[in-house]
Each structure stands twice: as C-alpha cells, then as structure tokens.
N, C-alpha and C positions, 0 to 999 in steps of 0.2 A: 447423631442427634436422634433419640429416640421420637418414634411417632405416639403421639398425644393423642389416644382413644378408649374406648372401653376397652373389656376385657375382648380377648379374641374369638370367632367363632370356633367351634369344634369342629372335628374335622367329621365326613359323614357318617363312621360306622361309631360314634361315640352318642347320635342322639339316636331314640326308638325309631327307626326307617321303617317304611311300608315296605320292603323283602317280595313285591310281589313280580312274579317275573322271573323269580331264583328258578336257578341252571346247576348243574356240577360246574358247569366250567363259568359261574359266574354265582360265588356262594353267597354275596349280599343283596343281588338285586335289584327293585328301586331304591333311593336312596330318598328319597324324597320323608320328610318326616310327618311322624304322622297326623290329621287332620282333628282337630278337638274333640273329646269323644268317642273318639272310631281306633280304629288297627291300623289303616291305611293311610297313606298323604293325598291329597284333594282329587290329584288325576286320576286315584283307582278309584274313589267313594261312587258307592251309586246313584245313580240319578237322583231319586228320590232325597237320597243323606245330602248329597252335594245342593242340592236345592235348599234344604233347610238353611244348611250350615250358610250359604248365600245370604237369603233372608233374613238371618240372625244378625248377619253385620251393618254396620253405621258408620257414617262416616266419623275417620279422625281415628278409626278402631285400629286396637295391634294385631297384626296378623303375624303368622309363624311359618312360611311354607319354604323350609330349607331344603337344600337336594329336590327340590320337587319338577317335574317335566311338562313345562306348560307350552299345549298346542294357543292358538292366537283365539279362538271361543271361548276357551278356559278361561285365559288371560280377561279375554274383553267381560266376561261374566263377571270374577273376581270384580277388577274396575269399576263396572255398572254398581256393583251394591257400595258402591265406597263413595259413588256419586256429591259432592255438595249442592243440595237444591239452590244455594244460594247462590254460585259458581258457575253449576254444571259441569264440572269437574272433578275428578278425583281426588280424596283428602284421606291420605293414613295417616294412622300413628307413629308406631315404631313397628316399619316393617325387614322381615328377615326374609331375604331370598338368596342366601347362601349357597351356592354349587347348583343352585337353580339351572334349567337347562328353557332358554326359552326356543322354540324347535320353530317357530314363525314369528314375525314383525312382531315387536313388544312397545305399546305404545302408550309411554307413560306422557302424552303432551299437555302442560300445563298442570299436573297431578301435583299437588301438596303434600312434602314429607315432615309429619309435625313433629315426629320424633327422629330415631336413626334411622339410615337406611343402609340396610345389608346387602352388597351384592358380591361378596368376596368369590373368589373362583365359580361365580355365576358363567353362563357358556350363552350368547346371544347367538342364534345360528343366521338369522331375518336382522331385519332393522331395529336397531335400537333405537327407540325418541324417545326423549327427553329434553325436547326443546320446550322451554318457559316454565319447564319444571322447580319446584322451592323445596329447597334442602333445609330445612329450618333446625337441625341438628346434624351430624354428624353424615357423611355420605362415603362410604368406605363400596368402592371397584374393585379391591387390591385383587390381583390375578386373577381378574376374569377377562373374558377373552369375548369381543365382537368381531365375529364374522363377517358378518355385512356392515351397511352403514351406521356407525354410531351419530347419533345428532342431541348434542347438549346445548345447542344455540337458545342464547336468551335466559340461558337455566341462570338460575342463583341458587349461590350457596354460603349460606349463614355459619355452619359451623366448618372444621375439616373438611377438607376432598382430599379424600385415599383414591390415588390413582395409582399405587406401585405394582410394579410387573405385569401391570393390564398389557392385552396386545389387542390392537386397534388393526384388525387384518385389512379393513377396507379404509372409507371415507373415515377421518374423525374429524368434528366440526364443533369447534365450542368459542364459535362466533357473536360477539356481545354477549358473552355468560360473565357473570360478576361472581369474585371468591372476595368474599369479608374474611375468613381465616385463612390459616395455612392449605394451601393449595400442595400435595404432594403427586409426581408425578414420577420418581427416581425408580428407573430400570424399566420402565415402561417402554412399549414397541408400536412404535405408529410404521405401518407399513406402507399404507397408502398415503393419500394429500392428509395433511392436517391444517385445519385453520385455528388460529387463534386470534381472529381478527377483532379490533374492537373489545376484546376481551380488556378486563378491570381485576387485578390483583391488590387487592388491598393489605393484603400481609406478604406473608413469604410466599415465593411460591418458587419451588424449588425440584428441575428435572434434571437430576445427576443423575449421569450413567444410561440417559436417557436417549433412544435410538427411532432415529425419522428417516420418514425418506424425504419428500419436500413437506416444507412446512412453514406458513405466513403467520407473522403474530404481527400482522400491518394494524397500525393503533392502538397496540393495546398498552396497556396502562400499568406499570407496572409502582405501585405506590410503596408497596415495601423493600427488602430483598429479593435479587433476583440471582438465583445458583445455576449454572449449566454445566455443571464438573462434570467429565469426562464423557459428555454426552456426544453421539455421533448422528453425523446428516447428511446422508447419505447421497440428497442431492442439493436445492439449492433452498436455504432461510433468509427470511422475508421478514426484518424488523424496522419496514418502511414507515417514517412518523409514528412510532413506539414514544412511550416518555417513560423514563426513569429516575425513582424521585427519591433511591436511598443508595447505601452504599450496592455497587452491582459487581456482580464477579461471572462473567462471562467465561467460561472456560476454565483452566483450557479443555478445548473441544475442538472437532473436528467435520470442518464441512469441505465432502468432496465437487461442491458447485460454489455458487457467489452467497457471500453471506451479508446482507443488505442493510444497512443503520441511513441510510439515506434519509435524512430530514428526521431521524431520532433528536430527542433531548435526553441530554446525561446531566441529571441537578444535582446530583453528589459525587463525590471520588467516586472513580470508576477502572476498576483490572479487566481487561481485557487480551484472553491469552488464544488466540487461533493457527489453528494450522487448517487453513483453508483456502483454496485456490484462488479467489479473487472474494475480494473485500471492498463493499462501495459507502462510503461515506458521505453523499455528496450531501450537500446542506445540512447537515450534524452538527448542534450543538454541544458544544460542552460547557457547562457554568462552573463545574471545578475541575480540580487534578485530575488528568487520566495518563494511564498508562496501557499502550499498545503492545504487546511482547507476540512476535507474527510466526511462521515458518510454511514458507511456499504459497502465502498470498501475494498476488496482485494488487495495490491498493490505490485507490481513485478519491481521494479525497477533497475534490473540487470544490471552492465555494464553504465549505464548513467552517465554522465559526468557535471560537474557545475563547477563554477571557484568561485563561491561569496554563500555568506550563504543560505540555501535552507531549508526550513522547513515545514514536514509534523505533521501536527496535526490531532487531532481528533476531531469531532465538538460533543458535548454532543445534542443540542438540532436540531429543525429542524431550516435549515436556513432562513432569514426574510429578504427581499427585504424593498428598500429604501423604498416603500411608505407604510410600516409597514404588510405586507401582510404575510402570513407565506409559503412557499415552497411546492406544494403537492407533499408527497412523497408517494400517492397511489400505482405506478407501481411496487412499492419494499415492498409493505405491508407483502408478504408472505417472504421475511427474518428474519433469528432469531433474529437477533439485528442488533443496528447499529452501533458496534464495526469498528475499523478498525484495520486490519490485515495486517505486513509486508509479503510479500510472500521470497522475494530476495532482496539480495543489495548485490550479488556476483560482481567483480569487478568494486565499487564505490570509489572514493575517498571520506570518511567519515570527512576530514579533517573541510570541512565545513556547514555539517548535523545535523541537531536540529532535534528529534522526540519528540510528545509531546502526552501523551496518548495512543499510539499505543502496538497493540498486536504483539510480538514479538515472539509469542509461535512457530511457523512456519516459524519463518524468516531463509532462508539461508546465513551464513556470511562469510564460506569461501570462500578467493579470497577479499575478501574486504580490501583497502588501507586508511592505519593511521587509523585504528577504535578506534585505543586507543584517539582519541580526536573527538570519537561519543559523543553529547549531550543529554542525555536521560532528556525529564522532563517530570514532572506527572508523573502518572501510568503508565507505561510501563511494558506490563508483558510478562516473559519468560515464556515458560514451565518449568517442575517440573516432580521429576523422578516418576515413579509406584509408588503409595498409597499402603497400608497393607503389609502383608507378603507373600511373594511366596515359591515356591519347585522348589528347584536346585536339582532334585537327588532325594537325602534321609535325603537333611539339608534344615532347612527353611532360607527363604534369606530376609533381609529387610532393605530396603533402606531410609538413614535418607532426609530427603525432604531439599531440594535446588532447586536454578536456574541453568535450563540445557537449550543446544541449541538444538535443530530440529533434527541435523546432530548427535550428538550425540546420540538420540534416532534410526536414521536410523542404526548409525552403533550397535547400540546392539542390535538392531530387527535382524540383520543379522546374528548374531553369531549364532553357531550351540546349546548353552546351556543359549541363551537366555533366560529369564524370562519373564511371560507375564507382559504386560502394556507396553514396548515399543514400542512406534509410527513407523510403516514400512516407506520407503522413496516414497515421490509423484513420480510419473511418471516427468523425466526428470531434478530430483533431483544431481545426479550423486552417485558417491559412494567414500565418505570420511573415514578416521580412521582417530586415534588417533595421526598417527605425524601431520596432517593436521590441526586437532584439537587445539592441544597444544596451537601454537600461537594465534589462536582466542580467547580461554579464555583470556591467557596471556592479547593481548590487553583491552578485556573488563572489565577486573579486574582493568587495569590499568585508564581506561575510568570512573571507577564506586569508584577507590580513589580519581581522581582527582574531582570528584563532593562532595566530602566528605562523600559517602555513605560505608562508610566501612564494614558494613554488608552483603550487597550487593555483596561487592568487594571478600569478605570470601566465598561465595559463586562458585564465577568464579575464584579463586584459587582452591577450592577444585577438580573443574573440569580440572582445567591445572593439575595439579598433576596427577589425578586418567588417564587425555590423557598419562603423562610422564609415568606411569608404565604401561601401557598398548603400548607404542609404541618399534615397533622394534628398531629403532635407537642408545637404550643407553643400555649401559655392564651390562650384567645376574646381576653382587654386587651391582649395581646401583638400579635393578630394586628391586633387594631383601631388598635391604634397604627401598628404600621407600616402598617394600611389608610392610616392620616392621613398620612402619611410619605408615603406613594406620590405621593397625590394632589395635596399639597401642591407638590410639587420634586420628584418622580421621584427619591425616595431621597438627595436633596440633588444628582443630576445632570442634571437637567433644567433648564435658567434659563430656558426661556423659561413654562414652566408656575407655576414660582415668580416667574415678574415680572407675568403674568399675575394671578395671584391676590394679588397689592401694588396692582398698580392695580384690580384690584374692591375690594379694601380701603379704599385710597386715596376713590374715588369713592360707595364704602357712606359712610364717614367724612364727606368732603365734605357730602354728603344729608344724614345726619342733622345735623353742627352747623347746615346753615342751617336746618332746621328744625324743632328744639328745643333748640338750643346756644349758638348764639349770642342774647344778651339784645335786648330791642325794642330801646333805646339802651344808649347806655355808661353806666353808674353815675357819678353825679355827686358829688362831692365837697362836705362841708357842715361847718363852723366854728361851734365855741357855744363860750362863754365869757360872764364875767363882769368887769366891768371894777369896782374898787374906787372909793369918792367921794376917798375922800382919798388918792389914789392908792395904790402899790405896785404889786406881781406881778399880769401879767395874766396868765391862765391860759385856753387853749383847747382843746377837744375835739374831734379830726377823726374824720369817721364816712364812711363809702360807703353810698350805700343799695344793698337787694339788688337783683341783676340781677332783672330781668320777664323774664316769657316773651315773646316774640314774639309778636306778633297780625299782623293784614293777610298781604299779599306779605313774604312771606321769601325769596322766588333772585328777589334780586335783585344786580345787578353787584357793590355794594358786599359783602355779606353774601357774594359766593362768593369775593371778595377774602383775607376774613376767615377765612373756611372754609378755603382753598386753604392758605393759610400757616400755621394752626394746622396741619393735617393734614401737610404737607413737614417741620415742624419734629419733628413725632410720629416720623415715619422716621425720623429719628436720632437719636431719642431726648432731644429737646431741648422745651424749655416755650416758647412764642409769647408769653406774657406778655398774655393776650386773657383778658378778659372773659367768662366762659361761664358759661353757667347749670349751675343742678345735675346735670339731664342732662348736659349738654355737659361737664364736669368731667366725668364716669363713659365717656363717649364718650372723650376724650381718653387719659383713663388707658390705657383699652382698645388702641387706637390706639397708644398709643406701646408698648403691648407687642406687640403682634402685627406690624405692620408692621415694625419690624428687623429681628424674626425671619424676616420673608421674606425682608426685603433681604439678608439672611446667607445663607441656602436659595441665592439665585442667583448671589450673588458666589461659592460655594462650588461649586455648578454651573459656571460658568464654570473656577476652578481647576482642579476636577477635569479638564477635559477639556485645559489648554492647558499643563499641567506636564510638565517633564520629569525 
C-alpha cells in the first residue's frame, strides 16, 4: 500500500548546499541548504546575516533549513523567533529539516506544526522532545535516526505520521500521543525501551516489519486497523488493557519474551499469528471471532472472556507472509520446540473454544465453565501418570498409563507417601484435591464422548473415579466400594487386572474342590424293593448315598480333571453336573457368582477401550 504524502524530499546534493567546509576527500561539504538571500545554510551565516534573517521571522513562518547542522543555541534561537506571544511557544509553518543533523538536545516541546513537518533522514545525536507537540499536517521521520532519547509523549498528530525506517537508538516514548491519521511506522528500529502507553490510534496504524526490543503499548487505543506483519521483539510486548476496535491482524510476528493481551478488548474479528515464547491472555475479551495460529508459545489464558468461537491452534510450520517470504524466527532459535503449550484456562467459559494441536500437559482446568463442550482437535496431549514401577513402603507401586491433569499431579506430589514421577505445582498454581478434581474430569470425559473418542473418554473416567474415592465428601461404604471397584478392574477398565483376579479365582476354586469338594468316590446308586409271592406290581426304591469327604491324596490328575470343569462351567454360570460334597456345593455356588462377575469386569474393560 502505497504511503499517502507529498512529493518526496530530494536528496542533499540536488538542492543549492552551503559546500562550506569542502575537502578533496570530502567534495560536497555542508550539506545544509542554503539560508534566504545568502550562499550559505544558517549555521555558516554570520552573525550579523544570521541575526537579521532571525528577526525577519514570525511565527506560523515556513522555514527551509535541509541538511543543515544545528548546535542546541542555534536551535534554541531559530525557536525563540517562531515564539507565539499568545502560547509562548513555538508555531511553524511548513517546516523542512530534512537530513538535518541536530548535534545537541533539540527541543521542539509543545511547538506547533501548521503545515508539514520534514525530518526525513534528519540525524538527532542529544534528545529529541517532542513532547505535546501538534502536527497539524503531515509529520514525515521516515529514516532518521535518534541517538539519544526520543520523547513524542502527549504529541498529536492531525495528519500522517511517517515513521519508516527511523531507528529509535535509545529511549522512544510516545506515551498518550494521539494519531487522527494513518500512523506509519513499517521497518522502523526501536532499540531501546519503547512505550506506547496510553497512545490513541484513530486510523490505521501499521508497524510491518517492524523491530523492538521491549516494548509497552499498555492502554493504547487502537480505534482503527491494527498490522504487525512480520515485525520482531526482540524482548518482551506489553499490550496490557489495549482495546481494539477494528478488524486486527496481529502478526504473524515474533516475540523472543512474553507477549501480554492481559485485560485487552478485541471488538471485531481478530487473526492472531505468534511465534512467541509465552503468551498471557489473562482477562481478555473478545466480543467476536478470533483466531489464534501459535508456534513455541506458552499460553495462560486464565479468566478471559469471548462470546463467539475463539480458536487456538498450533502452526506445525514456520509462518509465510503474503509475498511468499518465510517468518525469521532466529530470536527463538534457542527453544526446544515449537510446541504450544496450554498454561491456564481457569475461569474460561469453554463453551465456545476449539484447541487444535495444543499441549495440554500443564494446562490448569479447574475453575473453568461448561468444559464439558471443550473442542479438542488434532493432537492434543495431556499428561500421563509416572512410567515404571516405584516403592510405597515395602510394596512396589505401578501405575497403568492414562491421561491425567497437571492439578492432579500437583495434588499427589503433595501427599506425604507420594511416589516419585509426580510433577510439583508451578508457583502460583493454587492448591487443588480430589473434590475439586472430580468434576473436571467429569466434564472432560464428557467433552471426549461427545467427540466420539471414547477411549479417551475411558481415560478421564478413570480419573473421576480414582478423585471420588480419594475425596472427603462421600460415606467411608461409598468409598470402600469403590476401593473394591478399583482393585478389582480398574473401575471396569483395566482387563488385564480383572483377568487376573478370575484366574486366582479360578485356581482358589480349583484347590479347594480337590480338596474338600470333590467326594472320595462317586455316589453309587442302590435299588430296594419288594417283590410279591403271588405276583403283581413290583415296586422299587432308588436311593444315592451321601458323598464322603475325601481322605488320602486328593491332586490328583483325575480329581483336578473334575476340579477344572466344575470351576470353567462356574464362569459362565453353568452347573457340571459333578458330585460335590457339601463344601463343594457352597464352594461352587460361590464360584459361579463371583467369577462371571469378573469375566464381565474385563469383557467390559476391553469394550471400553476399543469402541468407537
């Protein structure tokens, strides 16, 4: 987009210079142009010339002193004759100070510019003020260069501000200065602190390409567009309670420290593209659509607020500007990746949040509203409990691998018989349990069927559970129940602990029929009757005797034959049709109740985990 100004300055050997000073090895000399009337530009005039030509002016006058080299007497002379008696301050015209060299402190404070002001490739070597200065036309910096402190605080500016390829060597401060037009500031070089505090953009105001070190635009206003294409920051930006009131296209850009929206307002669609180390959102509104697109932020978005769908993604690659260019993301070369990482989304309304690729391993969730209709797409990865086995004591302890939350980790790093591999809580984390806990999983399990990941979902069930018997709130039976639960199948998700505990069942079972279950022999079969003399109905009585206990060797091959198939048929609930003693009857019964109940436990464990 082309910049909207007059015609351009010329550059210094195109107007008549003062030449005074020429060298062989330097064949132009001053450059400065020359003073009304005379040969020379103002700093060679002599005294006398330089006096008049003072006196001659008025305020609100146009002055012409391009290339010209002003000591701070100079300066302040100049000034004095431009005086407004009304004021008491400085009032030009249309003044040109073009490749001007101000060589001490130049101090335009509170000076009225009625017409343009030129300072293009001007060279500030002292302080530049320009604080509560009025630009009432046209205000063009473009590549000049402040050495020391620039200070535009308070200034306004009615038409244009040309700030391209200015380099800002020290302090730049353009704290409460007001831009009514387009504000340019693209390829510009703040090296030192810049503030842009309180600042009011009423138009565009647009720093593409634009290179900070740290830099605060805490409050400022941005009323029109706002552009930051491929600008770099070198350390940490500061757009703390900022409001933005048009469409905003933040990035992409690059900040090697925290890039801060904390208690910003965003009142229209908003792109948002950073590759920047940590990203803090905390009480951010958003009143329409925005879109997040990250790489190797941090993000804290605690407490922020949005009314319309809001979506953080992760970018895999680096990002490409319109004219096919790719992003340098030098400043962040020394990061391990360029993951993004949830930090927080305690009190968010999740109602209408898409994450797409984000590392959720560190995310804090309690406190967060309607999460159960969080959007997770892609990879989204939680943490995962401790790998291998540890020492509780004098028992080893190992934990089957799932998706766990952060807070969870914190609260079992705390316990006094914690296990190692739990993550301690960051600084400023707070301190959660298990009733707190509950309903988060709760939600997320609920978040993770309605996407159809029901694996997932198995997952952050198991974790709601293991909060319910771990939280104070529900009755010692309550908790011993689902103690029994756990152990048995891992809350009906674990099969291989409920197959486990079928075949100890299985093999308790086995043991006891052979040895008090099964009878010595098989019951034999015995006929009594009465036979009539003179014939008729004979009539017989069939009886069994009772089974005997067993004496001698009981495991023996035959007898675990007998054992084996009574017990298989117990699993599914079926009778062997075997001969058992009265024990063995009570064993059996047992048996066939509890063993299906297992084989249910792990057929159901397997479900859980392979549905879709």
């Amino acid at each position: 987009m082309p910049h909207p100004s007059p015609e351009p300055s010329p550059t210094p050997p195109d107007w008549p210079h003062c030449g005074h000073g020429t060298t062989p090895e330097d064949t132009v000399g001053c450059r400065g142009i020359h003073a009304p009337g005379h040969t020379v530009c103002l700093a060679h005039l002599a005294d006398a010339d330089r006096d008049a030509y003072l006196d001659g002016l008025t305020p609100g006058a146009d002055i012409d002193h391009r290339g010209t080299s002003f000591t701070e007497p100079l300066l302040d002379a100049l000034l004095d004759a431009l005086l407004d008696p009304a004021t008491g301050h400085p009032r030009l015209g249309e003044a040109r100070f073009d490749s001007a060299t101000f060589q001490d402190d130049a101090q335009f404070v509170r000076a009225t510019f009625q017409g343009h002001a030129w300072f293009d490739s001007a060279t500030f070597e002292g302080l530049a003020w320009f604080d509560s200065a009025t630009f009432q036309g046209l205000a063009r910096f473009e590549s000049a260069t402040f050495q020391g402190l620039a200070r535009f605080e308070s200034a306004t500016f009615q038409g244009y501000a040309h700030f391209d390829t200015a380099s800002f060597q020290g302090y730049a401060g353009f704290r409460s200065a007001t831009f009514h037009d387009l504000a340019w500031f693209d390829s510009a070089t703040f090296q030192g602190i810049t503030k842009f505090d309180s600042a009011t953009f009423e138009h565009l105001a647009q720093f593409d390409s634009a290179t900070f070190q740290d830099a605060s635009f805490v409050r400022a206003a941005f009323q029109g567009a706002a552009h930051f294409r491929s600008a770099v920051f070198e350390g940490d930006a500061r757009f703390d309670e900022a409001t933005f009131e048009r469409l905003v296209t933040l990035g992409p850009l690059v900040c090697a420290g925290r890039f801060v929206l904390s208690e910003a307002t965003f009142s229209s669609p908003a792109n948002l593209s950073f590759a920047a180390r940590r990203l803090e959102c905390l009480r951010t509104r958003w009143t329409s659509t925005a879109e997040l697109r990250l790489r190797y932020a941090t993000v804290d978005f605690a407490h922020a607020v949005f009314e319309y769908p809001l979506t953080i993604a992760a970018e895999a690659n680096p990002f490409v500007l319109p004219d096919g260019q790719t992003v340098d993301e030098q400043v962040l070369a020394d990061a391990p990746d360029a993951a993004v990482r949830m930090a927080s989304l305690r009190g968010v309304d999740a109602a209408h949040l898409v994450l797409a690729d984000v590392d959720l391993a560190g995310c804090l969730f309690t406190g967060t509203v309607h999460l159960d209709q969080l959007r997770l797409e892609g990879a989204c990865i939680f943490d995962t409990v401790p790998p291998a086995v540890h020492w509780r004591g004098w028992r080893p302890v190992r934990f089957t691998q799932r998706r766990t939350l952060a807070e969870e980790h914190h609260w079992r790093a705390s316990e006094p018989s914690a296990a190692r591999g739990w993550n301690v809580a960051v600084f400023g984390a707070g301190r959660v349990g298990p009733l707190q806990l509950a309903p988060v999983y709760r939600a997320l399990r609920k978040a993770f069927e309605d996407g159809k990941h029901e694996p997932g979902a198995a997952d952050f069930y198991y974790g709601e559970m293991e909060m319910r018997r771990h939280a104070d709130d529900i009755p010692r039976s309550e908790r011993s129940l689902l103690t029994a639960y756990w152990a048995l199948s891992g809350y009906g998700l674990r099969a291989s602990r409920a197959l486990g505990w079928l075949a100890a069942a299985m093999l308790v079972t086995i043991v006891l029929l052979m040895s008090v279950g099964l009878p010595k022999d098989a019951p034999k079969q015995e006929a009594t009757g009465t036979v009539p003399v003179g014939g008729g109905t004979v009539t017989f009585e069939i009886d069994k005797d009772e089974p005997h206990n067993p004496t001698g060797n009981r495991f023996t091959g035959e007898r675990f034959e007998k054992a084996l198939n009574v017990t298989l048929n117990s699993v599914v609930f079926r009778s062997a049709d075997q001969d058992l003693t009265t024990a063995g009857t009570y064993i059996e019964m047992t048996s066939r109740l509890a063993e299906p109940l297992l084989l249910g436990l792990a057929v159901l464990a397997v479900r859980n985990r392979v549905k879709r």
